[in-house]
N, C-alpha and C positions, 0 to 999 in steps of 0.2 A: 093668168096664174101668178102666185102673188111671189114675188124670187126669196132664196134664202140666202140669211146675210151669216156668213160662217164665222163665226168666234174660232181666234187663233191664240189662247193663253200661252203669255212669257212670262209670269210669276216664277215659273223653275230656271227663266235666263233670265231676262233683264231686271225684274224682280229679284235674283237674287244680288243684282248689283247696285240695291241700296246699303248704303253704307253699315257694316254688321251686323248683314242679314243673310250670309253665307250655309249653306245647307247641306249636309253631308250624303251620302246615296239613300239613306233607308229615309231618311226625310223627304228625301225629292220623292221618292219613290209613293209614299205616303200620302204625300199631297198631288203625284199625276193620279192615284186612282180615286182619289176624291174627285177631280177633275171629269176623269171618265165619268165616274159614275153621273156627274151633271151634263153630262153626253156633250164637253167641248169639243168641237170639231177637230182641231187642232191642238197637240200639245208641244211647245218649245223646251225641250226638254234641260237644252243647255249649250256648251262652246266647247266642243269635247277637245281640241288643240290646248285650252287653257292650265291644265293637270292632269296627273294619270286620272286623280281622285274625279274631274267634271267627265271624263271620258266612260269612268265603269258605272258614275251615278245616270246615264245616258243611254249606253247598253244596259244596264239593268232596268231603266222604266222602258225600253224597246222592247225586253223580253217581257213583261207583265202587262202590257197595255193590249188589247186586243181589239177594240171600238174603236179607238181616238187615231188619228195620223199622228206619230211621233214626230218632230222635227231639229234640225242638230243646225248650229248656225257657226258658217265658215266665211272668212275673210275670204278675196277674190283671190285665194294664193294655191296653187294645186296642194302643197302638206296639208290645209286646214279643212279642204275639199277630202281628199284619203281621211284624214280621220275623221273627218264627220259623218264617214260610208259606212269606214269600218265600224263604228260606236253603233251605226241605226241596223247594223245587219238582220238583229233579229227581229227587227218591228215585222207586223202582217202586213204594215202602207207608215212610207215611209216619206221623208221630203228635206231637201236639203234647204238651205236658208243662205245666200251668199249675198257680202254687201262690196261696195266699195262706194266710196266718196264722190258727189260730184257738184259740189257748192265751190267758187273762185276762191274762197279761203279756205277750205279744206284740200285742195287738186295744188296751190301753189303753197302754204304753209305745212303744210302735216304729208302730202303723198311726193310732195315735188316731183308731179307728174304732167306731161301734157294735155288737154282735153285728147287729144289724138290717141294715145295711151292708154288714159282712163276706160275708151271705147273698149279698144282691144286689151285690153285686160276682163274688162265685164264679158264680154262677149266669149274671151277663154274659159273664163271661169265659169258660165255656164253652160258651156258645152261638155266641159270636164265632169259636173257634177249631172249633165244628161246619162252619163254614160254609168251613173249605179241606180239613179231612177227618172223614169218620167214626172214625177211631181217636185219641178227645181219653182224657188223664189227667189226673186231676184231686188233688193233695196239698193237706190241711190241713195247714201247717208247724208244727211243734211240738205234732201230734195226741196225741202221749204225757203232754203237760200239759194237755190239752184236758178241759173237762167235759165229758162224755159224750152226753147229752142235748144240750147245742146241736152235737156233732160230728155227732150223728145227725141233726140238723135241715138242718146244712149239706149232709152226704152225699145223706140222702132228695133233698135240691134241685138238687144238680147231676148225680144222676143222670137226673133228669125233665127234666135240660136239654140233655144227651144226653152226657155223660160215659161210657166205654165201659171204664173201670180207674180204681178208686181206690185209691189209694199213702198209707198211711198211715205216716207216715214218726215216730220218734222223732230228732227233730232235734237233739237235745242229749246222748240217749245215758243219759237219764235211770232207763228201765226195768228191769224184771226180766222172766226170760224166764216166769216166772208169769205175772206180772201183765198183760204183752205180750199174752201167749198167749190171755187171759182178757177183753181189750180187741177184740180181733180176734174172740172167738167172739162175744160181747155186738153188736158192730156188723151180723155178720152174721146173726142173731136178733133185731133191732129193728129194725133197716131195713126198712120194708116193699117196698121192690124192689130190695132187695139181690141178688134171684138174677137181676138185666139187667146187672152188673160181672165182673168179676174185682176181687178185693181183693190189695194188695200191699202189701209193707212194704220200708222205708228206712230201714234202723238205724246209725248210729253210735256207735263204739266207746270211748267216753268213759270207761266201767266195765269194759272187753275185754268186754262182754256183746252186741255187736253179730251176732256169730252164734248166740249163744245166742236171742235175743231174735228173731232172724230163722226161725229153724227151730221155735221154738214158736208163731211165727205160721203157719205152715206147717201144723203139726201141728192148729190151731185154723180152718184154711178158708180161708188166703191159698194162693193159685196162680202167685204169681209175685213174687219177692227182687229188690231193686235191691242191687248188689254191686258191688266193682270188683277189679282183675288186683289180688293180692300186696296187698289192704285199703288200697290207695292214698285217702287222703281228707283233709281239713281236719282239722284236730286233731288227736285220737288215731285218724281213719282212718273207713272205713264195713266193713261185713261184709263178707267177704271169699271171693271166686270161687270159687275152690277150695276152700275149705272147706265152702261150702254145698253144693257141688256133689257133692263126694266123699263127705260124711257124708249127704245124701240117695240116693246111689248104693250104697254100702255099706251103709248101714242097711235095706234094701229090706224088711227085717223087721216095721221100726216104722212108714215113711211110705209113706203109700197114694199118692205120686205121685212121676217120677221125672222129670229134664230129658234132652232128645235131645240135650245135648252132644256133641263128638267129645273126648272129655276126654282123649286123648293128645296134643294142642294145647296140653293150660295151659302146661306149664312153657316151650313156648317163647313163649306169648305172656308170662308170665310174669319171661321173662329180656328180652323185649325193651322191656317197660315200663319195669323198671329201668335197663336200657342207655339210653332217651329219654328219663328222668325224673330220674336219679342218684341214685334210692333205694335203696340197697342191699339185697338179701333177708337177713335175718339167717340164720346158718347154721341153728338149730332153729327155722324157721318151717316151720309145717305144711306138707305136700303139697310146696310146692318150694324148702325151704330146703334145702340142700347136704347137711346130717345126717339128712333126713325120714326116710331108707331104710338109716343107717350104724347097724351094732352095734359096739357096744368091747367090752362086759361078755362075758364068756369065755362065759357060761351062755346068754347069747343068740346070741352065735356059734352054738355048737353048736345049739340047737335050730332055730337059721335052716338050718343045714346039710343035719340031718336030717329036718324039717320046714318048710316057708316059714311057714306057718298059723300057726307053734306063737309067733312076735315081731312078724310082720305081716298086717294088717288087709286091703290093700289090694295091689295089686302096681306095685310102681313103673314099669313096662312100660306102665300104663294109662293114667296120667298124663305121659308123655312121656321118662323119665328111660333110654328104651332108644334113643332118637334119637341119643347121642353117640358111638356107637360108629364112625360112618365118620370116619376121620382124614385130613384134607388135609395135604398138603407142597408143597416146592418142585418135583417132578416134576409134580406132581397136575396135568391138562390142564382144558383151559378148559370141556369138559362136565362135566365131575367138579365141576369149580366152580361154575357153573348149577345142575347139578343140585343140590346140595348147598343152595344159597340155594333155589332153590325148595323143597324139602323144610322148610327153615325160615320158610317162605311170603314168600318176597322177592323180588319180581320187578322186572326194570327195562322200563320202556314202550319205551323205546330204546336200541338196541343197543349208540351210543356210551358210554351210562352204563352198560351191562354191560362195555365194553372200559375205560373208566377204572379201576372195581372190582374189573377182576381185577388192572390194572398193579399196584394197591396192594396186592391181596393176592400178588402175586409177590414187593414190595418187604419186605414182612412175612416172607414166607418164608425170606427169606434172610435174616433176623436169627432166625428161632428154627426149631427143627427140624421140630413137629408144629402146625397149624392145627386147635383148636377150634371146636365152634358159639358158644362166648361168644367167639372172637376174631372170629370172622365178626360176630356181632349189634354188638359195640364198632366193626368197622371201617365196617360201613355207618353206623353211627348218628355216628362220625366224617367219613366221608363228606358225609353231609345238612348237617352242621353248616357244614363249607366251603362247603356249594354255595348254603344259602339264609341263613347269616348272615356276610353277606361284608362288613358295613360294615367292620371292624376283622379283619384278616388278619394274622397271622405268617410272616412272609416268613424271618428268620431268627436266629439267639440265638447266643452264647455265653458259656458259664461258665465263673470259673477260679475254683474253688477246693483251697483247701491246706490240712496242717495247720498252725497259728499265723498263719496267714493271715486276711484280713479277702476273704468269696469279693464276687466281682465280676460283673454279668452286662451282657455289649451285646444288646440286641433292636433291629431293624431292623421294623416295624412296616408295614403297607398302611392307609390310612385313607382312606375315602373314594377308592381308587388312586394317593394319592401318598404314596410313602416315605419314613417318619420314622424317626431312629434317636436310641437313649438307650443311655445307660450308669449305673449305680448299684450301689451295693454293698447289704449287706444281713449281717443275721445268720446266713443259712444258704444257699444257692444259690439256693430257691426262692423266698425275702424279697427276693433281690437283686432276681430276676426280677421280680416283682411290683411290686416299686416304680420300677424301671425302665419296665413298661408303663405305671404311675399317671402318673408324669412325663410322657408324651406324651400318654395319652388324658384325666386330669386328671377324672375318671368323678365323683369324689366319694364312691363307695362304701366300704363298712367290711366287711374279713372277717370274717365271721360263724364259716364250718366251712370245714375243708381236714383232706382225708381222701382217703387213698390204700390200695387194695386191688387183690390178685392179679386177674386175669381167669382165669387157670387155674392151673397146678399147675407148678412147675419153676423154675430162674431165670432160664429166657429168656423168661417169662412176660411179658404186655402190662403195662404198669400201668392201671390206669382211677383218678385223679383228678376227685374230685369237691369243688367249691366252693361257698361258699354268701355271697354279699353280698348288702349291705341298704344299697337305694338308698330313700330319702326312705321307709322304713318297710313297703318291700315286701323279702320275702324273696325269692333270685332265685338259682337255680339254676346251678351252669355243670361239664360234662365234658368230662375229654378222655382219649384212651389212647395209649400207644405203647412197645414194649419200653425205651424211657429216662422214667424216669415227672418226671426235668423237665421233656423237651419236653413230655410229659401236664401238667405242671400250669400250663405256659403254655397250653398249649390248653384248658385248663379252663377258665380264668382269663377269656380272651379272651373262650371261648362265652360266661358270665357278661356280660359287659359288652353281648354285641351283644343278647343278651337282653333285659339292661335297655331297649337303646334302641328294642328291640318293642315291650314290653308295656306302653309310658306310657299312659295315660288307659282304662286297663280298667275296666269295672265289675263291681260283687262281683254274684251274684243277690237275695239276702239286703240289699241295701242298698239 
């Protein structure tokens, strides 16, 4: 019988610890049930110790997820063990996630801890987190530096402590997928109760070898990849969803286990991570970059014509790229619009935010001809933005600019509900804008990135702007869209800001 290899998505944890890609509850939330709905096995919900705010975004997808394992991820310290209990209470299966360090430069630089120590801390820590559920994981951080022998000494220990998955993670992205592969088979052959786990890995993409390094663990006795939607992660990113998922499905040749995904779900959970997160998909990224499934080369046309087989691996029908075909308009009725959003797994609990939703996609309508799935996933993820980061609102703008002209912009501004209004110029209409907002809201931030891209294809097309300031050294995210891409990039802007004034006093896991 053929074993199943369980996908464990961290796009809502470690995913959201790419730099200004921070994510509020109804976000997270938004994107665990797209998750579900791809039947991930597991969902990493978050690091509830790190703010009130990661603690209620973690109970609240505990309470809406009903398929998926929710999971809450705790340092090996008993506070971060309680609150990661209390955050998963109301999941139906739940699973704690605890790590601690056990690489010679993490145990003597960062824990100044003894190996003797390190034991008996892992070992505490998951016996503490046995005691709100049977489904504890347990990660040595930075196992891929780890001497091997005391990683085994650690493992033997928490698994006798009732450890039920061990996540051997290459924290730093350091490995080969040899050597990986060969780390993983060695663990599970000296372990003497290695066969009471599941063994998993957590690769990051620091060398691009993060999927490489994950599917040779795979191919060596792990059963289950931490990965996140589009390789979303700190740095250069972790292994990436779809890739693992599609080269184990496709390859059914080489690997003796396969995941019960509904893998016609990636790409829209895929476009809507990017639409919450403001990371763009490059166009040749695997499985759901724009070009995954395009031919130019005359030679490959033809044989895609005469043949699919003969340029393509996989069918792009599997992975989700046949969903775009229903086209909404300004006739299109209010079930055709329902339907359509749920189809893209988007449901609203109350009616009135179905009735809000559609007024806007009316108002959309009548500035451009045909209604895409990326104009739908941009308006709702615009939507969310007005509804739950309301400190700082755009009430209204205007710009004049000319040529030989110096442009001009007035913003009238909502803060806190009383209206403020500025005027300032600027080098370009968007500068004006921009320093117009500074002038009132007086933020202190520094533009980092400002980048503007198509939503679909035409020139009545949406704009989606995306921002990126750095408030006192954190990187901080902000989008916006709408057929005139300055009002988008005042809306970008703005999200940016209210952002910042969420995620003050966060903490990192790792710190």
């Amino acid at each position: 019988m053929q074993d199943k290899l369980i996908i464990f998505d961290t796009t809502l944890r470690d995913g959201e610890q790419s730099p200004g890609a921070s994510m509020n509850k109804d976000e997270k939330v938004r994107i665990a049930k797209a998750l579900e709905r791809m039947k991930v096995d597991v969902i990493e919900a978050g690091f509830p110790i790190a703010s009130p705010g990661d603690f209620e975004a973690v109970h609240q997808v505990a309470e809406v997820i009903q398929e998926s394992t929710v999971c809450g991820l705790a340092r090996a310290l008993d506070k971060d063990i309680d609150r990661a209990a209390a955050a998963l209470k109301p999941a139906q299966s739940s699973r704690i996630h605890t790590f601690l360090a056990t690489s010679p430069i993490h145990m003597k630089e960062k824990l100044r801890m003894t190996p003797d120590q390190v034991v008996e801390q892992a070992v505490r820590a998951v016996k503490r987190a046995r005691n709100y559920t049977d489904n504890v994981e347990f990660s040595p951080e930075d196992a891929g530096r780890s001497e091997l022998d005391f990683l085994c000494r650690v493992l033997e220990a928490v698994i006798d402590a009732g450890a039920t998955t061990l996540n051997i993670p290459d924290t730093v992205g350091y490995n080969l997928p040899q050597q990986f592969g060969e780390l993983i088979k060695q663990l599970i052959e000296r372990i003497p109760n290695s066969d009471k786990v599941i063994f998993s890995v957590h690769c990051h993409n620091d060398l691009g070898l993060a999927v490489g390094n994950s599917l040779a663990a795979v191919m060596n006795g792990a059963r289950q990849v931490e990965c996140t939607i589009n390789g979303l992660g700190e740095r250069a990113g972790n292994a990436s969803l779809e890739e693992v998922v599609m080269t184990v499905r496709t390859r059914q040749d080489v690997f003796p286990c396969d995941t019960t995904l509904d893998t016609t779900q990636i790409l829209n959970c895929s476009r809507l991570v990017s639409s919450v997160t403001g990371f763009p998909v490059q166009p040749n990224k695997a499985i759901v970059g724009a070009n995954a499934f395009a031919h130019e080369a005359g030679i490959h046309q033809d044989g895609v014509l005469k043949s699919r087989e003969t340029y393509e691996i996989m069918r792009a029908e599997d992975v989700g790229w046949h969903a775009n075909r229903m086209v909404l308009g300004k006739h299109s009725g209010r079930n055709a619009f329902k339907s359509r959003l749920s189809a893209l797994g988007i449901e609203f609990e109350r009616e009135e935010d179905l009735n809000a939703m559609f007024t806007r996609f009316k108002a959309l309508a009548d500035k451009k001809h045909e209604i895409f799935d990326e104009d739908l996933q941009a308006l709702v993820t615009d939507t969310f933005h007005e509804a739950t980061m309301d400190r700082i609102k755009l009430v209204s703008m205007k710009v004049n600019s000319e040529t030989g002209e110096v442009p001009v912009a007035k913003v009238t501004l909502s803060i806190d509900g009383e209206e403020k209004h500025a005027t300032s110029d600027g080098s370009g209409p968007v500068d004006a804008i921009f320093k117009a907002i500074e002038s009132v809201v007086n933020s202190g931030c520094k533009l980092e990135l400002y980048s503007v891209s198509n939503i679909t294809t035409g020139t009545d097309s949406q704009g989606e702007v995306t921002v990126r300031i750095d408030k006192g050294g954190r990187a901080i995210n902000g989008q916006g869209a709408d057929t005139d891409i300055i009002i988008a990039s005042a809306k970008a802007y703005i999200n940016a800001l209210n952002k910042a004034q969420e995620q003050s006093g966060r903490a990192h896991p790792q710190v």
